[in-house]
Residue frames relative to the residue before (quaternion, step in Angstrom):
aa qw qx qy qz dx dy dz
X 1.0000 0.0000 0.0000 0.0000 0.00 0.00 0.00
X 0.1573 0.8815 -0.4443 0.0290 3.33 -0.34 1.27
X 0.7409 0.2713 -0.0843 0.6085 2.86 1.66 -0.12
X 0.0955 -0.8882 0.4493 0.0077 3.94 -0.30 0.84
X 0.1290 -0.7896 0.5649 0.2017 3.79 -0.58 0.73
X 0.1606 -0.7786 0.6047 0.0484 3.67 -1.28 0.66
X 0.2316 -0.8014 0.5514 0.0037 3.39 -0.08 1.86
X 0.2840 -0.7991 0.5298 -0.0048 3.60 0.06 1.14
X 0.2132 -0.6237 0.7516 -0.0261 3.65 -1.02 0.97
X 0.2196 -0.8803 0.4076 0.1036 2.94 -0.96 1.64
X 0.2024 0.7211 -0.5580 0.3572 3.36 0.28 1.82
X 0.6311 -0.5116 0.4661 0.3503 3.61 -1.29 0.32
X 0.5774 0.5348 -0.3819 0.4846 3.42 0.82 -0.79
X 0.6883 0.5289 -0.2770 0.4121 3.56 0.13 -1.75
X 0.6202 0.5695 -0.2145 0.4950 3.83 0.80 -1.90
X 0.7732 0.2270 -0.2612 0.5315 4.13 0.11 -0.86
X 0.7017 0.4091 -0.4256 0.3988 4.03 0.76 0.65
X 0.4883 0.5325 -0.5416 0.4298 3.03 1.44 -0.09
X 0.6505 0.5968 -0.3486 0.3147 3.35 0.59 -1.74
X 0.6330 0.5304 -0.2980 0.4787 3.57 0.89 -1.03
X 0.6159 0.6256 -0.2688 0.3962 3.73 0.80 -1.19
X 0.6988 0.5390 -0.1273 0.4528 3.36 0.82 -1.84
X 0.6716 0.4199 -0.3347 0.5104 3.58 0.81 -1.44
X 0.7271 0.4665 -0.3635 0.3486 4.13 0.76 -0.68
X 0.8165 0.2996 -0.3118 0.3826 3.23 1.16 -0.24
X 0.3695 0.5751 -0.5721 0.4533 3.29 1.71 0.49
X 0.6174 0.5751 -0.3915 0.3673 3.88 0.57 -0.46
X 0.5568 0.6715 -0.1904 0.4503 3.35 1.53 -0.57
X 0.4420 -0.4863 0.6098 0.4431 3.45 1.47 -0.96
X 0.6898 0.4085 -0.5286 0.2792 4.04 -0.29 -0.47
X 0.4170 -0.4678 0.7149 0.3100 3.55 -1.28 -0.20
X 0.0302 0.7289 -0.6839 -0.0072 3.27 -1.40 0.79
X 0.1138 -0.6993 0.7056 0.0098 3.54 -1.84 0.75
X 0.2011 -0.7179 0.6595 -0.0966 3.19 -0.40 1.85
X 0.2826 -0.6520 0.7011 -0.0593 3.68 -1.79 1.89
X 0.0077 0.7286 -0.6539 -0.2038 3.24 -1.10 0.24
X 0.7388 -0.4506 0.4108 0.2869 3.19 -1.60 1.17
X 0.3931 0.5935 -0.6843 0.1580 3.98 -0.42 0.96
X 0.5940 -0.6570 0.3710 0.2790 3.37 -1.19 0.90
X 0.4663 -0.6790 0.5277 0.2073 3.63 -0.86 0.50
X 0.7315 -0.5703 0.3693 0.0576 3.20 -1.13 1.11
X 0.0029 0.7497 -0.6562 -0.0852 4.12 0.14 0.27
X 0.3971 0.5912 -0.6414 0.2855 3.55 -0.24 1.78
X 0.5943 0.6490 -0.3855 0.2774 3.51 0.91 0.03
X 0.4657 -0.7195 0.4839 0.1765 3.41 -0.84 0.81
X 0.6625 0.3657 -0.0529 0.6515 3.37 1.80 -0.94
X 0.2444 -0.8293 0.4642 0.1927 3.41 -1.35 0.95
X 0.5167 0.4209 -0.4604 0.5864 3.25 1.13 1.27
X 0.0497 0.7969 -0.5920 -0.1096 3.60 -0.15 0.75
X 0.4956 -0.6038 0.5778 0.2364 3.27 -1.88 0.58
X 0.6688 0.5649 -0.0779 0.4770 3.61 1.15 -1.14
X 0.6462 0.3743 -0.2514 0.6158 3.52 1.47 -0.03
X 0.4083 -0.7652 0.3578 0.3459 3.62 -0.64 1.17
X 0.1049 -0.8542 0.4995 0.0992 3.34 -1.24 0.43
X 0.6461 -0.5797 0.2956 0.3988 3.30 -0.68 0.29
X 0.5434 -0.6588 0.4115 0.3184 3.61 -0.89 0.59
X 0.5537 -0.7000 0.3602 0.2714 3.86 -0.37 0.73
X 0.6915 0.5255 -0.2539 0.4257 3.29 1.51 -1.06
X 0.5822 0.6129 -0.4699 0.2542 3.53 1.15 0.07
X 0.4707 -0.7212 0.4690 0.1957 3.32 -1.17 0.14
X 0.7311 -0.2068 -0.0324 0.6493 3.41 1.21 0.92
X 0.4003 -0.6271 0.6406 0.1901 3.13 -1.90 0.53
X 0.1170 -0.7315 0.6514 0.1641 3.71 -1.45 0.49
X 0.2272 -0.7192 0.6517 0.0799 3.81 -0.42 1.10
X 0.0241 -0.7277 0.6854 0.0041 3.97 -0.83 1.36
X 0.5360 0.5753 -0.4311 0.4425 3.82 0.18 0.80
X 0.8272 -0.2499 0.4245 0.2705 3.35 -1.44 -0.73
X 0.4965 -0.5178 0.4847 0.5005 3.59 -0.76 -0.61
X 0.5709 0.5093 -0.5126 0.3898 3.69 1.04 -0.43
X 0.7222 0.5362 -0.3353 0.2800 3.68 0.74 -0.60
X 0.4206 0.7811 -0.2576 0.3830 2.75 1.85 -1.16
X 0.6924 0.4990 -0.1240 0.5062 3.48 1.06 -1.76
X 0.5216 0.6004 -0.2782 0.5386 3.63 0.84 -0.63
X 0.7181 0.5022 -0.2020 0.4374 3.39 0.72 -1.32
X 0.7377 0.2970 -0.3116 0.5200 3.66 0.74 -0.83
X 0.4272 0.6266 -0.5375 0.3687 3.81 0.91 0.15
X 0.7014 0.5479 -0.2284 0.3944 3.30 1.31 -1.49
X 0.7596 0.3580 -0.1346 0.5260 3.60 0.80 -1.07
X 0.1239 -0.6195 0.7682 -0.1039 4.37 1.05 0.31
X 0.9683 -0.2139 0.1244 -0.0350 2.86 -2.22 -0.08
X 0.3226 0.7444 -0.4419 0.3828 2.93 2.11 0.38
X 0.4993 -0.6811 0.5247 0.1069 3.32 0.53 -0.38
X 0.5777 0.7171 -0.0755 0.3826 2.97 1.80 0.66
X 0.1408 -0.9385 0.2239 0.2222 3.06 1.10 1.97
X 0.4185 -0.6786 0.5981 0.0813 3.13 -1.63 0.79
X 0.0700 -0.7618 0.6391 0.0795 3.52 -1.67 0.63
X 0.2902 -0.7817 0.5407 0.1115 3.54 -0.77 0.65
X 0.1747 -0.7298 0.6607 0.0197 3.57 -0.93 1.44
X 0.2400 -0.8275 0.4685 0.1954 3.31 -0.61 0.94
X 0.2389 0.8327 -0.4971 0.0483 3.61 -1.11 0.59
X 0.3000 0.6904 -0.4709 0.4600 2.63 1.51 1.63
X 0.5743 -0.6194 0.3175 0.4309 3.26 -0.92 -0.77
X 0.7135 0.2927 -0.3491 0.5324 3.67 1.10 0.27
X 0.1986 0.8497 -0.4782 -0.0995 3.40 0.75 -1.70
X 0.1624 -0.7806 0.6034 -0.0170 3.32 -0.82 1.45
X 0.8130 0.2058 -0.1366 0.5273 3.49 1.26 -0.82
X 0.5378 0.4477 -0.3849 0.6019 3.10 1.66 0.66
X 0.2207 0.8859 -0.4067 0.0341 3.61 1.01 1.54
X 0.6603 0.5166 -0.3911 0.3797 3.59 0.83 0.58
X 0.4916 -0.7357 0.4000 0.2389 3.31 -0.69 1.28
X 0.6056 -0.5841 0.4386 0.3158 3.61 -1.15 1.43
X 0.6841 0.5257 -0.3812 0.3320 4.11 0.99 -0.66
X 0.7796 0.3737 -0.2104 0.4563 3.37 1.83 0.01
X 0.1198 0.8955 -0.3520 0.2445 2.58 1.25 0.59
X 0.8053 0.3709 -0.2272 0.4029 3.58 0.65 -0.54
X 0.5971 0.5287 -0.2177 0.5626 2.89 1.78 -0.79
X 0.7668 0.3152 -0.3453 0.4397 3.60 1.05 0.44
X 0.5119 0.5391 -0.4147 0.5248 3.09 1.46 0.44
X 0.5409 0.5531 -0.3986 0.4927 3.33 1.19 -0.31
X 0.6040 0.5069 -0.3088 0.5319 4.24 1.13 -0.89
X 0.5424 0.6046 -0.3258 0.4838 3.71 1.36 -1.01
X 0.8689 0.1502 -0.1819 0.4351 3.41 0.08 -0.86
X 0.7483 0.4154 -0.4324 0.2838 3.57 0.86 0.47
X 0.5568 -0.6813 0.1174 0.4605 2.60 2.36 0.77
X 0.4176 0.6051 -0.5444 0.4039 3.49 1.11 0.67
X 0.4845 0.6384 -0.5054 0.3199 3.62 -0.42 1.58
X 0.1417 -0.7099 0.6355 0.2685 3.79 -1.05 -0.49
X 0.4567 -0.5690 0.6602 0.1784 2.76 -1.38 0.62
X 0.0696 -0.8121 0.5772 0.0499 3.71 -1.14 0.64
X 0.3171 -0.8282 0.4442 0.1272 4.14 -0.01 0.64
X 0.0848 0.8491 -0.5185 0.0548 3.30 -0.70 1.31
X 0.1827 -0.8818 0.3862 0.1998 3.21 -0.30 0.95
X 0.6243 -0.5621 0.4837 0.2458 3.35 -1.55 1.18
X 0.2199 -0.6554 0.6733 0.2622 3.64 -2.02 -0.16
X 0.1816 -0.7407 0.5757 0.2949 3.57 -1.27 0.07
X 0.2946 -0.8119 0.5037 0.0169 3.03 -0.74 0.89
X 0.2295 0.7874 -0.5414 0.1849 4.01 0.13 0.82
X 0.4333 -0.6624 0.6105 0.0295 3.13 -1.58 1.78
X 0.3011 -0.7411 0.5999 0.0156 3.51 -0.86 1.62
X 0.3663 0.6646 -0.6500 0.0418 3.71 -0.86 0.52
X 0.8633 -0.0350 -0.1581 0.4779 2.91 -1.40 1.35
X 0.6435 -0.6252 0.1320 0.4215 3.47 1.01 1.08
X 0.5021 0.5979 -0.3654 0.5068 3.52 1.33 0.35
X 0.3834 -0.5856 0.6284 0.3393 3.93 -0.69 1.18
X 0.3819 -0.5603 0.7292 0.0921 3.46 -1.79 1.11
X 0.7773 -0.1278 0.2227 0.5743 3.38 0.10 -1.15
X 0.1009 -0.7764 0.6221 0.0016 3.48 -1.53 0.79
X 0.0658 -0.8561 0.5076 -0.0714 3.46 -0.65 1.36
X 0.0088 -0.8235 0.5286 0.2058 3.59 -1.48 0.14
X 0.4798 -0.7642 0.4265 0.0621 3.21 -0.90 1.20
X 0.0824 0.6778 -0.6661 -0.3003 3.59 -0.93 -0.16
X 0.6949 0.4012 -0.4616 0.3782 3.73 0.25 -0.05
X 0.8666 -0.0302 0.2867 0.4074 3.43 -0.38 -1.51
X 0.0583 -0.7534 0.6405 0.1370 3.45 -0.95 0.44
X 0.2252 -0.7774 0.5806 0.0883 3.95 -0.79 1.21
X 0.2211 0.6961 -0.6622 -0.1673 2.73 -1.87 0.64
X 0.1164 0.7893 -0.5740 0.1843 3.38 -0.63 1.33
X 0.5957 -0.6752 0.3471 0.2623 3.31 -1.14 0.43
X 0.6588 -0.6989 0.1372 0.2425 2.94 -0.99 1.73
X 0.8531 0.2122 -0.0349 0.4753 3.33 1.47 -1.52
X 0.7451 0.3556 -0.1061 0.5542 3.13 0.80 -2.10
X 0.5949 -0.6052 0.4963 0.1830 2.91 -1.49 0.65
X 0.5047 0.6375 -0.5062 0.2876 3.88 0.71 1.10
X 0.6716 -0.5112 0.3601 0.3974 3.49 -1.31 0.04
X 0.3259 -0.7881 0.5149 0.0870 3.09 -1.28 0.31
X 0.1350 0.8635 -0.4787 -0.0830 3.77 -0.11 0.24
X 0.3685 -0.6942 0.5862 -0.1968 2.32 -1.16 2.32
X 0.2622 -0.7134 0.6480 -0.0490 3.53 -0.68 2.03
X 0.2056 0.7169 -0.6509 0.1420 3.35 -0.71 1.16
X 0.0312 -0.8286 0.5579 -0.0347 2.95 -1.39 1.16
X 0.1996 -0.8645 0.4452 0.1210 3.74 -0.36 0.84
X 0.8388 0.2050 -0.0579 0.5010 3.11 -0.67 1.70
X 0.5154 -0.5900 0.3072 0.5402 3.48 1.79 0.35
X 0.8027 0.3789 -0.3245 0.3269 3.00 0.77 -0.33
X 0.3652 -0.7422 0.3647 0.4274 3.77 -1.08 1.22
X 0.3062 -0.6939 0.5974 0.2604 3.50 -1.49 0.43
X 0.7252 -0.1019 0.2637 0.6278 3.76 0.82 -0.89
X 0.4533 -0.4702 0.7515 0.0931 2.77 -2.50 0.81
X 0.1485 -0.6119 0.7632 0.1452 4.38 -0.16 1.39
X 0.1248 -0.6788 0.7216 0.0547 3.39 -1.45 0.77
X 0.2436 0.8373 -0.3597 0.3320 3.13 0.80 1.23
X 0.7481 -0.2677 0.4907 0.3577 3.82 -1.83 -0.23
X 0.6645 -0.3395 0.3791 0.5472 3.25 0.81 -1.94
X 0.3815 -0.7102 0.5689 0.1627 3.20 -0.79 -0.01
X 0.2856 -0.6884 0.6657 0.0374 4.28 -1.04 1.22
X 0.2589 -0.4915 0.8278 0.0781 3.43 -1.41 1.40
X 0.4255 0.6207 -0.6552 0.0659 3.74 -1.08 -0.42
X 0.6053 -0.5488 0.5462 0.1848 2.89 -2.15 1.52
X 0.4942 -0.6177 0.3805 0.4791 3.89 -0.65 -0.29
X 0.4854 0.3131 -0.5332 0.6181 3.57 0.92 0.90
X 0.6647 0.3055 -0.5548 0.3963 3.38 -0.25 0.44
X 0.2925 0.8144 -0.4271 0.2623 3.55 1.29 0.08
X 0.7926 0.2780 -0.1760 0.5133 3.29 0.90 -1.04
X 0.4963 0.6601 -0.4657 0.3179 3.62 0.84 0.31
X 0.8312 0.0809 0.2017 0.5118 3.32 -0.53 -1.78
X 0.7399 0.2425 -0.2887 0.5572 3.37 0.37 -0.67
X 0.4565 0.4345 -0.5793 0.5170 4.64 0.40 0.69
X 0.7561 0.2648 -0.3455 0.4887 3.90 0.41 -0.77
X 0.6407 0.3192 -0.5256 0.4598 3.71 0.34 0.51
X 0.6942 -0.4928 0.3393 0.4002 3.70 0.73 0.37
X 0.4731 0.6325 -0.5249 0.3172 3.38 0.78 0.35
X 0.7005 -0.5547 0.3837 0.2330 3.64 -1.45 0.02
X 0.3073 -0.7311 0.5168 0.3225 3.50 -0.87 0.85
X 0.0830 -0.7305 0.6773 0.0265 3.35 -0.72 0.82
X 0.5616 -0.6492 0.3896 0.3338 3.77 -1.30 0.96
X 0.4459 -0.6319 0.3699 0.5148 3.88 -0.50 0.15
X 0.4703 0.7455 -0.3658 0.2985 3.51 1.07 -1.02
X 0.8010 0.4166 -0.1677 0.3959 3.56 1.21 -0.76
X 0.3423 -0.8520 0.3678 0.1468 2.97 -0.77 0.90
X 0.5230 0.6660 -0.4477 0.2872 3.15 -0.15 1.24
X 0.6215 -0.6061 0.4399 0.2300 4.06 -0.94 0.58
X 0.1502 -0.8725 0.4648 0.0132 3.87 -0.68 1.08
X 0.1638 -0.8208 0.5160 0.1824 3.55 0.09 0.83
X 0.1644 0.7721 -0.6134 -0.0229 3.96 -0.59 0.18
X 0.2487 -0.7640 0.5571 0.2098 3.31 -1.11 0.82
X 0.5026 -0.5946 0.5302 0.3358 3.38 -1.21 0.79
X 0.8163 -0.0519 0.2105 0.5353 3.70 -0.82 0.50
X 0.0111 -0.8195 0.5717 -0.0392 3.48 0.27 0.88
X 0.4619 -0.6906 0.5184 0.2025 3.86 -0.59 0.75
X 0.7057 0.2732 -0.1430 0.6379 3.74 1.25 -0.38
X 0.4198 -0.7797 0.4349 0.1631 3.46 -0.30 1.42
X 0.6729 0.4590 -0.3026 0.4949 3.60 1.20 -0.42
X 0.5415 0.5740 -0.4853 0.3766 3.49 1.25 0.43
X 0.0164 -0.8696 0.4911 0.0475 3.85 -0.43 0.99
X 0.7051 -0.3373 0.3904 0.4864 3.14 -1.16 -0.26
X 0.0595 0.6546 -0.7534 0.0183 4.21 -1.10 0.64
X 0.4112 -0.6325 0.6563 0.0139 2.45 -1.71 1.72
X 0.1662 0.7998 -0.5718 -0.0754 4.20 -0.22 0.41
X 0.8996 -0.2253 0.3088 0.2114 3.21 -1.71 -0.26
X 0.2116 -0.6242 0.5288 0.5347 3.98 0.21 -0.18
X 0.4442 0.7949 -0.3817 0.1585 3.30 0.44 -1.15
X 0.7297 0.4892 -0.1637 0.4488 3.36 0.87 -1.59
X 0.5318 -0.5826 0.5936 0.1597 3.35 -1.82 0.78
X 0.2568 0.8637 -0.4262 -0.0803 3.33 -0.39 -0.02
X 0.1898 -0.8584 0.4738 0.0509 3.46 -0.12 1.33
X 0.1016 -0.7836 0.6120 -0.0340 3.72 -1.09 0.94
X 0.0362 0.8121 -0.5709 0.1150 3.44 -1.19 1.45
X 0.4536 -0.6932 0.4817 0.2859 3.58 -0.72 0.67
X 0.4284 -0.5827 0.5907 0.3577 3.18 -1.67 0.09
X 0.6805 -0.3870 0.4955 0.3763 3.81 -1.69 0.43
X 0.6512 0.4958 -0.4166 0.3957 3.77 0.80 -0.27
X 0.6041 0.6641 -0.2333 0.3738 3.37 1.29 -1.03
X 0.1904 0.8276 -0.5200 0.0919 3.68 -0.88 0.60
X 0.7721 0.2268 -0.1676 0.5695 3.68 -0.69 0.75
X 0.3864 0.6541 -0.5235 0.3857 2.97 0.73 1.65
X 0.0344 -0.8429 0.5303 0.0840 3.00 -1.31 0.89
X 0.5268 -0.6552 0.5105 0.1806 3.32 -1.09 0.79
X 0.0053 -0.7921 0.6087 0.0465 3.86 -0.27 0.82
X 0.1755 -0.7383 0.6429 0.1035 3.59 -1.26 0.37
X 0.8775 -0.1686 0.0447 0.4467 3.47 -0.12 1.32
X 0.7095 -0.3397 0.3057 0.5363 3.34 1.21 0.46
X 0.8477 0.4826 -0.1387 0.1712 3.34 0.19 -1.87
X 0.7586 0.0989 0.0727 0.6399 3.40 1.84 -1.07
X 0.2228 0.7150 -0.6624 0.0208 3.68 -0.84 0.32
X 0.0043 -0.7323 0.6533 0.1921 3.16 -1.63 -0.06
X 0.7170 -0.4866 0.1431 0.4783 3.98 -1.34 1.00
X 0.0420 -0.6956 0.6769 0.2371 3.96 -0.89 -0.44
X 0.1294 -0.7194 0.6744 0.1043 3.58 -1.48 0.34
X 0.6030 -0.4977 0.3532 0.5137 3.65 -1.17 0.14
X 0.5207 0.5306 -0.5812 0.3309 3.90 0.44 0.10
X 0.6423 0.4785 -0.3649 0.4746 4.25 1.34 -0.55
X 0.1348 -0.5189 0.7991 0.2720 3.65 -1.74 0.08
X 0.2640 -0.6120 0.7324 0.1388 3.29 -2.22 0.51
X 0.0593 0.8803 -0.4666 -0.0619 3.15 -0.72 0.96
X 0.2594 -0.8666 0.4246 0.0364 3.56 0.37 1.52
X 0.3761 0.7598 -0.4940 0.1927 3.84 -0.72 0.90
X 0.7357 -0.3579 0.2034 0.5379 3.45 -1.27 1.00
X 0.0346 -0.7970 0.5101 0.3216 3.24 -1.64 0.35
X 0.7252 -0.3718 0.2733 0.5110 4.05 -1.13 0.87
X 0.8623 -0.0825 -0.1132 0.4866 3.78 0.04 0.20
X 0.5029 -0.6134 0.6058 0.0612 3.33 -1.49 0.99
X 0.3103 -0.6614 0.6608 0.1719 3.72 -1.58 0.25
X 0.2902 -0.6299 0.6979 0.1789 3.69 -1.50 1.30
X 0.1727 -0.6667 0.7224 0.0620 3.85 -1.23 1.37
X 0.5339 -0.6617 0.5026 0.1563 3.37 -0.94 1.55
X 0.0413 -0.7645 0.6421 0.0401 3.98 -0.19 0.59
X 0.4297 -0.6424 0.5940 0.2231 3.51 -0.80 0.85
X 0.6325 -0.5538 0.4453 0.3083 3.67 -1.39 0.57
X 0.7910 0.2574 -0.2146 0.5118 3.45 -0.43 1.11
X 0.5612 0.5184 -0.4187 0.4909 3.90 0.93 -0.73
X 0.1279 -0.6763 0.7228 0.0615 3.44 -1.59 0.74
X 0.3649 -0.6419 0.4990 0.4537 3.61 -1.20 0.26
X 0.5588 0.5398 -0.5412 0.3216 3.99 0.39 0.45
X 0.3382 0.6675 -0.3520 0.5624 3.30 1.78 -0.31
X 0.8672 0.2332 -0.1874 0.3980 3.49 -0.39 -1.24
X 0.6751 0.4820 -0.4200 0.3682 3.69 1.38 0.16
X 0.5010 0.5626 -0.4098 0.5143 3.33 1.72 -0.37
X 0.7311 0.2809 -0.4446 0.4346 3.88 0.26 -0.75
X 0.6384 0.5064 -0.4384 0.3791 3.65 0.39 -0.96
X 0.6451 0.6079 -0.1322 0.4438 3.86 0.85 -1.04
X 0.1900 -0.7926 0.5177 0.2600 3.30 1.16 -0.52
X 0.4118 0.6940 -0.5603 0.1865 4.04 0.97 0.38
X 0.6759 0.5339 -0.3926 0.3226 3.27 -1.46 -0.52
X 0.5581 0.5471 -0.2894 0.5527 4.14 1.66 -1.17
X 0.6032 -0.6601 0.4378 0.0936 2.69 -2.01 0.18
């Protein structure tokens, strides 16, 4: 460990732990390079941008001090370096921000003498087609949305996997989500926890209008392309919370694995049945 990034949430809390963080591992010998959390930009045509900052390749891990919104922010920053990441929570739920901010030191201390694992989750890419030209191209680790923006009407949402069509959701909206986005948006619309370790894509409608429409668990493998009907309007397409912009039936979405994945740093001893019983409140009375 010779070098260390600190993705900063921009809160007083987050700010006086970096400073604290940085000054303990500059005592340590490491070099450090401290980001604040500013949102990124939905102007790219490509889902690897050059023009959006990114994280230097040569570091040897990321710390995330914030929430899970930062957390997300964070892998915008580091795309494809291949640069693992840990998450310190100091939010108010945090699923992917699963170590607690009081241990912090004591797991940076397992971090750099290498008592950890490293656990692989894989991303989606997500790219808006109009008139056969890519509008905008995104990657996700939780969830890609599409649901309406204001009023409170259905939507119908052609989706078809693999060219081929599977169904019209008559629905709120409709959830792309990786199985770490499992527990986000698409667990409070009733979708399924599914382990991150696996590799595969989760479709959940939002309030589905047909009661026999459920949640489907598929393959990563699969394409899956989603269009609206000419009735449909004020929709908006969201990518992980962080960015979205409107779509109409004149766009296709086409949502699939993306070419490289992220390694989440797991301290020595933490399991993810651990972090669903405490986050989850199971196991209590």
């Amino acid at each position: 460990m010779k070098r260390i990034g600190i993705f900063i949430k921009d809160q007083e809390e987050a700010i006086d732990k970096a400073v604290e963080l940085e000054t303990w591992l500059k005592s340590k010998g490491i070099e450090v390079v401290t980001k604040q959390n500013i949102p990124a930009p939905i102007t790219s045509k490509e889902c690897l941008v050059e023009n959006i900052p990114r994280a230097p390749e040569d570091l040897s891990c990321v710390v995330v001090l914030g929430g899970d919104g930062t957390f997300l922010s964070a892998i915008r920053w580091i795309q494809d370096t291949g640069v693992p990441i840990l998450g310190v929570n100091l939010g108010a739920f945090g699923f992917l921000t699963e170590s607690s901010a009081n241990r912090l030191f004591p797991i940076m201390e397992d971090i750099i003498s290498g008592t950890f694992t490293t656990e692989e989750r894989i991303l989606l890419s997500a790219k808006v087609l109009r008139d056969g030209e890519a509008v905008t191209c995104q990657t996700v680790l939780n969830d890609v949305v599409i649901n309406k923006e204001a009023l409170a009407r259905i939507s119908h949402i052609k989706t078809s996997i693999d060219d081929y069509y599977l169904t019209t959701f008559k629905a709120d909206g409709l959830i792309v989500a990786t199985p770490t986005g499992s527990t986000a948006y698409s667990l409070s619309a009733g979708g399924p926890i599914v382990h991150p370790s696996l590799k595969t894509i989760i479709l959940t409608p939002i309030c589905p209008f047909t009661l026999t429409n459920r949640p489907l668990i598929l393959p990563d493998t699969v394409i899956i392309k989603i269009e609206l009907d000419e009735r449909d309007s004020n929709v908006f397409l969201t990518f992980d919370g962080q960015v979205g912009l409107e779509v109409t039936h004149e766009d296709s979405v086409v949502i699939q694995k993306a070419s490289h994945t992220i390694h989440m740093l797991r301290p020595s001893g933490l399991r993810y049945r651990d972090v669903l019983k405490a986050k989850l409140r199971w196991g209590g009375r």
